[in-house]
C-alpha positions as CSV (number, residue, x, y, z in Angstrom):
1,X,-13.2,-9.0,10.6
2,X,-10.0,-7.6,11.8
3,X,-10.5,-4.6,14.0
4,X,-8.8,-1.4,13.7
5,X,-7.9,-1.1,17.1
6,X,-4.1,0.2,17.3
7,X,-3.0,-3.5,18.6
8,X,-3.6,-4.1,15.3
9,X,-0.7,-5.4,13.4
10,X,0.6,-4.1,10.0
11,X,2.2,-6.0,7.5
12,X,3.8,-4.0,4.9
13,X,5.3,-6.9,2.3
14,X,8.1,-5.5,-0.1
15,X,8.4,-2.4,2.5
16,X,11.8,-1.7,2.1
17,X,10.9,0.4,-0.7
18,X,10.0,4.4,-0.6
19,X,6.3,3.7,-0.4
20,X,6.4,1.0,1.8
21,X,8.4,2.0,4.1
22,X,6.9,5.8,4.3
23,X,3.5,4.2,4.9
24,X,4.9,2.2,7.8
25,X,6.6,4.8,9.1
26,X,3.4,6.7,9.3
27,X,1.2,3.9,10.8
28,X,3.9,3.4,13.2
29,X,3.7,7.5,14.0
30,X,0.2,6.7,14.7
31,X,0.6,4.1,17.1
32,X,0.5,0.8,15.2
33,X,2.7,-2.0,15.5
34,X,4.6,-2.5,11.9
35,X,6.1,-5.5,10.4
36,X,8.5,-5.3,7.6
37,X,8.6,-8.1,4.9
38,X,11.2,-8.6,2.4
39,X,12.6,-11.2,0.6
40,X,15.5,-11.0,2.6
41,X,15.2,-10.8,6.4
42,X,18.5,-8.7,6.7
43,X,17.0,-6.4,4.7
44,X,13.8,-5.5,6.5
45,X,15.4,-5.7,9.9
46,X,17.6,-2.6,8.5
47,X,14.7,-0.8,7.5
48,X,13.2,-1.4,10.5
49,X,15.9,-0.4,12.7
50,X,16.0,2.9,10.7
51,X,12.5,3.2,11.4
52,X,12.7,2.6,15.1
53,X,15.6,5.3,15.2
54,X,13.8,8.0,13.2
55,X,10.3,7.1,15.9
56,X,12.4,7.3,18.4
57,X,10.7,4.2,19.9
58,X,10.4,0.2,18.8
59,X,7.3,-0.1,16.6
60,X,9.0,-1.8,13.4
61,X,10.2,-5.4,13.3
62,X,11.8,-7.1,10.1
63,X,11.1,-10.1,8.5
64,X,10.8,-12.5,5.5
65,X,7.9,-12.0,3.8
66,X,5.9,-14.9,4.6
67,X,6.4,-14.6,8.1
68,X,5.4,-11.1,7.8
69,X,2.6,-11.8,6.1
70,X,1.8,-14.7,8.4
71,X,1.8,-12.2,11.5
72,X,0.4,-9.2,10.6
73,X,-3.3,-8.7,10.9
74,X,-3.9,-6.4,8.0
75,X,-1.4,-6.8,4.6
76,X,0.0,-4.3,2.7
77,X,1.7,-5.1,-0.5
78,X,4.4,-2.4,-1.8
79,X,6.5,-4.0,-4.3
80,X,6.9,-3.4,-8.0
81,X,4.4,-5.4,-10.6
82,X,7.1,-7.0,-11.7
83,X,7.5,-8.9,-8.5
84,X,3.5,-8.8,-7.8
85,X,2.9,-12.2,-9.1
86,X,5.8,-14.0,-7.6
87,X,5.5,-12.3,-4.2
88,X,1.7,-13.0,-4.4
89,X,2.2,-17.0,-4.6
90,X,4.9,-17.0,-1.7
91,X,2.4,-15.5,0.6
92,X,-0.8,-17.1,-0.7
93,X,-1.1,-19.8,2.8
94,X,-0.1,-17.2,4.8
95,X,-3.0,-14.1,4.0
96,X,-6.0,-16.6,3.8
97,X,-9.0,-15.0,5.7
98,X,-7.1,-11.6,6.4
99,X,-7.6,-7.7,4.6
100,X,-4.9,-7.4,2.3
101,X,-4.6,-3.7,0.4
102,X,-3.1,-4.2,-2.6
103,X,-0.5,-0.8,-3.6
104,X,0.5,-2.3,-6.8
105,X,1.0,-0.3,-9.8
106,X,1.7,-2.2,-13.4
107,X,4.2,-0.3,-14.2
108,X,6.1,-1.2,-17.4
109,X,9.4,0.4,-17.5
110,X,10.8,2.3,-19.5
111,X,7.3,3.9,-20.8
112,X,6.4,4.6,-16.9
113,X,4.3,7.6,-17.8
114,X,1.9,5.5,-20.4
115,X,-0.8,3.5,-18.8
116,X,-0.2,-0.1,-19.6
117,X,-3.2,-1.9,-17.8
118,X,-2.7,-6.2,-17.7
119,X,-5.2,-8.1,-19.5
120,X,-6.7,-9.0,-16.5
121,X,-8.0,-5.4,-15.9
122,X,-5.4,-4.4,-12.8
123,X,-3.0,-5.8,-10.4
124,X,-5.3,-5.6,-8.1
125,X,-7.9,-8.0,-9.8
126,X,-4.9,-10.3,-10.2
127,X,-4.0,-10.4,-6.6
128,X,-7.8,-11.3,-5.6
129,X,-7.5,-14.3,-8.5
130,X,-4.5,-15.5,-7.3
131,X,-5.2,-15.5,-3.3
132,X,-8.7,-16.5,-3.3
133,X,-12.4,-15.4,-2.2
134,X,-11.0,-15.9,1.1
135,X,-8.8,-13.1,0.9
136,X,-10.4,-9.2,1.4
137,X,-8.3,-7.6,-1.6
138,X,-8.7,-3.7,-1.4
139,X,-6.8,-1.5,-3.9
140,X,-5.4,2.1,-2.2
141,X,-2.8,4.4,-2.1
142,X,-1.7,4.4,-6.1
143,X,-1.7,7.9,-6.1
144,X,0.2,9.1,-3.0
145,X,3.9,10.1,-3.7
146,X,6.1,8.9,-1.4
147,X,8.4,12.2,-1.5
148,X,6.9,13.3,2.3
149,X,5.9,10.5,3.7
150,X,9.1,10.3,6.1
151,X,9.2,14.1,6.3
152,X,7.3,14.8,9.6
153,X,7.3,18.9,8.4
154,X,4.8,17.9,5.7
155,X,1.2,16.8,5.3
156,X,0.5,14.9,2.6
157,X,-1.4,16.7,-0.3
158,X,-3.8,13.7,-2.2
159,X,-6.4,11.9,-1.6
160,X,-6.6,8.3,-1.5
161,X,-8.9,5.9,-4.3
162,X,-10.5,2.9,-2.7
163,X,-11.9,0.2,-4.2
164,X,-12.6,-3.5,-3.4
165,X,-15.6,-5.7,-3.5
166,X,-16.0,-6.1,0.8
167,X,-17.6,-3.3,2.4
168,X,-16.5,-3.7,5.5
169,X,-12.9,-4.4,4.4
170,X,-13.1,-1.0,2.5
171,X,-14.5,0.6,5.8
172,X,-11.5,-0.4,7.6
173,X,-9.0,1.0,4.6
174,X,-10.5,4.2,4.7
175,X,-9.9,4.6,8.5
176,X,-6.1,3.5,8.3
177,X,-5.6,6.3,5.7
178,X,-7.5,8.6,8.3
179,X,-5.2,7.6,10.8
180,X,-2.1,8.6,9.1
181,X,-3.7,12.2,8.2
182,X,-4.9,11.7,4.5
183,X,-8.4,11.7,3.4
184,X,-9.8,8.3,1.9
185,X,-12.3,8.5,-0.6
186,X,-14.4,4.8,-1.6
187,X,-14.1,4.8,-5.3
188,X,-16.4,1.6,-5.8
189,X,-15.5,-1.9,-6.5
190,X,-12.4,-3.7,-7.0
191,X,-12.7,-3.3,-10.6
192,X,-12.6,0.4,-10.4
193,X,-9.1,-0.5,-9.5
194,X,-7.9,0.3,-12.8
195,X,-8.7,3.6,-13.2
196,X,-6.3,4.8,-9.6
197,X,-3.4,2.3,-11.5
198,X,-3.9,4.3,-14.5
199,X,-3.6,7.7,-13.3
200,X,-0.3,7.1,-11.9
201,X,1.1,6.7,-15.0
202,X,-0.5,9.9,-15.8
203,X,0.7,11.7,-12.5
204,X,4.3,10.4,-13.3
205,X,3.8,12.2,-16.5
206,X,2.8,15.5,-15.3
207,X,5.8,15.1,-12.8
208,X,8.4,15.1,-15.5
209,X,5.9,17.6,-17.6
210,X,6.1,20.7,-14.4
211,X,9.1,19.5,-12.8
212,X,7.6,18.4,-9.5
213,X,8.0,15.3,-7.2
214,X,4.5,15.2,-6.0
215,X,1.7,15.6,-7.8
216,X,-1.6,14.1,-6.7
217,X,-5.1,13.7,-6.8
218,X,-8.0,15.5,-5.1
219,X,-11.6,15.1,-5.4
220,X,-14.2,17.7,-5.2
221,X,-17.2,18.4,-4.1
222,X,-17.6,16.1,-0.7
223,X,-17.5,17.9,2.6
């Protein structure tokens, strides 16, 4: 299994988006080596020059998505469900045998703030259909605005659901979301997944409801 040594290379696919690329930037804070993927290599080349510039240092490298997904050790996918399958089956060769932490939300716009789960149970349950037992599918990071996540000044206030069906591949989750200063709880297995895609749709809500850009979860009662 893929250590979590900081040699250890990130792919974040679809991470020219807020989420994905606050993530990156914070793994790459942290001392990991970051690849962007998107579907166009222009693109993730910018965001990983802006990146580099705000690091102050060359951590972030841009590429096509299966190239990215092909060189990173560890997968993370940031990109709306309505690109989940499609980006999925362009990258399916490329993640065999690797952790791969699905940040997928099925969203459903307009109705954003109503939770509209897929028949399937949740994206994440689709991703581990579509790539295979092969593939170590954890589901994380639903929850976590990315309003701060570029924003040095702030910690991030939320802890992170885990779920997914290998234990070691949740182990290894949990310590990447230590290493970027949030707390990681394990939440089970992959079918759990549904619940953390649910309650976005209900943290969007109370967004809009108190006029705030960050509202998130905690849980109580561990140490």
């Amino acid at each position: 299994m893929t250590s979590t040594r900081l040699t250890t290379t990130i792919a974040v696919i679809g991470g020219t988006g807020k989420e994905g690329s606050g993530l990156a930037y914070r793994w790459a804070r942290a001392g990991y080596d970051i690849i962007i993927g998107s579907r166009r290599k222009e693109k993730a080349e910018a965001t990983a020059a802006e990146l580099n510039s705000m690091l102050d240092k060359e951590r972030v490298t841009g590429m096509e998505n299966s190239d990215a997904a092909g060189a990173g050790d560890v997968i993370v996918l940031t990109v709306p469900f309505s690109a989940h399958r499609n980006t999925l089956e362009t990258i399916h060769d490329e993640v065999q045998g690797k952790i791969f932490i699905d940040v997928t939300v099925p969203l459903r716009p307009p109705n954003v703030n109503v939770v509209q789960l897929p028949e399937e149970g949740s994206a994440a349950q689709i991703t581990q259909e579509l790539l295979g037992k092969d593939v170590l599918v954890v589901s994380a990071f639903q929850n976590v605005s990315a309003t701060h996540l570029k924003d040095d000044e702030h910690e991030v206030d939320c802890d992170v659901l885990v779920t997914g069906d290998d234990e070691g591949a949740k182990k290894l989750t949990l310590k990447l979301i230590e290493a970027i200063g949030m707390r990681g709880i394990d939440a089970g297995p992959l079918a759990n997944a549904a619940i953390a895609e649910g309650l976005t749709s209900v943290l969007i809500h109370i967004n809009k409801q108190y006029r705030i850009k960050n509202s998130g979860i905690r849980i109580t009662g561990i140490d």
